[in-house]
C-alpha positions as CSV (number, residue, x, y, z in Angstrom):
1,X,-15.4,10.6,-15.9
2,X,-15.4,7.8,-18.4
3,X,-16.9,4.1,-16.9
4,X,-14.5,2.0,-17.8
5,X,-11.8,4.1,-16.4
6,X,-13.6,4.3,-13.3
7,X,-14.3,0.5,-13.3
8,X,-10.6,-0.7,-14.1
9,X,-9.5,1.8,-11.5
10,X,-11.4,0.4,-8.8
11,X,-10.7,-3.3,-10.2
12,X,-7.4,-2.7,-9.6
13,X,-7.8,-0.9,-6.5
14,X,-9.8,-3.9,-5.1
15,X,-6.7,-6.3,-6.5
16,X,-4.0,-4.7,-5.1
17,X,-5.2,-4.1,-1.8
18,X,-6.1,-7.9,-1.3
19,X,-2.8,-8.9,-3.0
20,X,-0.9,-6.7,0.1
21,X,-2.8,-7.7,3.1
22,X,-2.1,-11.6,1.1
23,X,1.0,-10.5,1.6
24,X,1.6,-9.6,5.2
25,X,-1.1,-12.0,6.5
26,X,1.9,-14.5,5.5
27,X,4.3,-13.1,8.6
28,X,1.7,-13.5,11.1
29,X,3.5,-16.1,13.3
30,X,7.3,-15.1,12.8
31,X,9.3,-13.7,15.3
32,X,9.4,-10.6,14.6
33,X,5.5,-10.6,13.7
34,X,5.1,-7.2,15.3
35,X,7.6,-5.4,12.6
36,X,5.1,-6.7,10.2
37,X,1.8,-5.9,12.5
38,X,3.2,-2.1,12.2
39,X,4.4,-2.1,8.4
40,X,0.9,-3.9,7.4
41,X,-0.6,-1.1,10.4
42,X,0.4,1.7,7.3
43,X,0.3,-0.1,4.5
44,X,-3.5,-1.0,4.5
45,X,-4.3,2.2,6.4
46,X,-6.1,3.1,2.9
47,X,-4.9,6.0,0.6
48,X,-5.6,6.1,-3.1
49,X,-3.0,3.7,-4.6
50,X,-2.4,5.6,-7.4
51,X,0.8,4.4,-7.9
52,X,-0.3,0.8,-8.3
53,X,-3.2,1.6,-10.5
54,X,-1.3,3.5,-12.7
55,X,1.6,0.4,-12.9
56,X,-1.3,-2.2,-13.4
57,X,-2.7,0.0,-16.1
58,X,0.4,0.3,-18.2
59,X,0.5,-3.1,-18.0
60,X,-2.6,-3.8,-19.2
61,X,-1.7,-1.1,-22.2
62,X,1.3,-2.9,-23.2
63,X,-0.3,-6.0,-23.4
64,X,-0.2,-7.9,-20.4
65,X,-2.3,-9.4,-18.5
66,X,-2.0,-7.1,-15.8
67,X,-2.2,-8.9,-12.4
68,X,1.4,-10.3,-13.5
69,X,2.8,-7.1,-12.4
70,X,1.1,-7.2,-8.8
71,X,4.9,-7.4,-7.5
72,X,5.9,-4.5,-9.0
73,X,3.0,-2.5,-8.0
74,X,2.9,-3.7,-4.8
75,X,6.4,-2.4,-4.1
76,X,6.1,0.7,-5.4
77,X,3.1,1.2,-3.0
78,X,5.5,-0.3,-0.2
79,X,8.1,2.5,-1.0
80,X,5.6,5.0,-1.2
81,X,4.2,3.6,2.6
82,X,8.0,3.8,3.8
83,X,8.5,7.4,3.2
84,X,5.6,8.8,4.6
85,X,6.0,6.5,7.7
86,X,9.8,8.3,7.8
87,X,7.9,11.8,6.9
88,X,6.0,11.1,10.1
89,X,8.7,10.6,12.5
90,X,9.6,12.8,15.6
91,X,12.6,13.9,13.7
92,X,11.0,14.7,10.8
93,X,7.7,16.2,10.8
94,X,6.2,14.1,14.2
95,X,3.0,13.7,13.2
96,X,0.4,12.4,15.0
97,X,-1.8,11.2,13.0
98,X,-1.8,10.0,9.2
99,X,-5.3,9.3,7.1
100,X,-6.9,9.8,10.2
101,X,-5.4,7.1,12.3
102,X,-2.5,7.9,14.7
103,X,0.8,7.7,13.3
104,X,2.9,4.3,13.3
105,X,5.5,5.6,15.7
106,X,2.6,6.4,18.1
107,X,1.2,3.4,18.1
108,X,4.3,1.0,17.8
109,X,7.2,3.6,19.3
């Protein structure tokens, strides 16, 4: 695989996994702090974050400075967390575990 590919990828990797726990760490002491416990439970559970990489990237190929679209990528990672959390629901599939860690719905009902 080419270097700098590999390099960028992890770059933005790196970025976009700081910028969402930033994110979260923000709702620590609100009410409803435990919605946002479980959300950030799935959401920095890992996974390959393609779909942010590949967002950042284009970015970057347009001409931007890439970080600018953090937002963008960040959501499109959040949707993409929000389905499989609803993929792994009793009425769906009931899972029990996801990337190796039990399911949300286990662990928060």
């Amino acid at each position: 695989m080419n270097p700098l590919f590999e390099q960028r990828t992890a770059e933005y990797k790196a970025y976009i996994e700081q910028y969402l726990a930033d994110w979260y760490d923000r709702y620590q002491n609100e009410p409803q702090s435990v919605l946002y416990e479980a959300v950030r439970y799935s959401l920095l559970a890992g996974g390959k974050r393609l779909r942010p990489v590949f967002a950042l990237e284009f970015c970057r190929m347009c001409g931007a400075d890439w970080k600018k679209a953090a937002p963008f990528a960040a959501a499109i990672e959040m949707i993409h967390t929000y389905s499989l959390i609803h993929d792994d629901l009793p009425s769906m599939d009931n899972d029990d575990f996801r990337r190796c860690r039990p399911t949300n719905h286990k662990v928060y009902g």
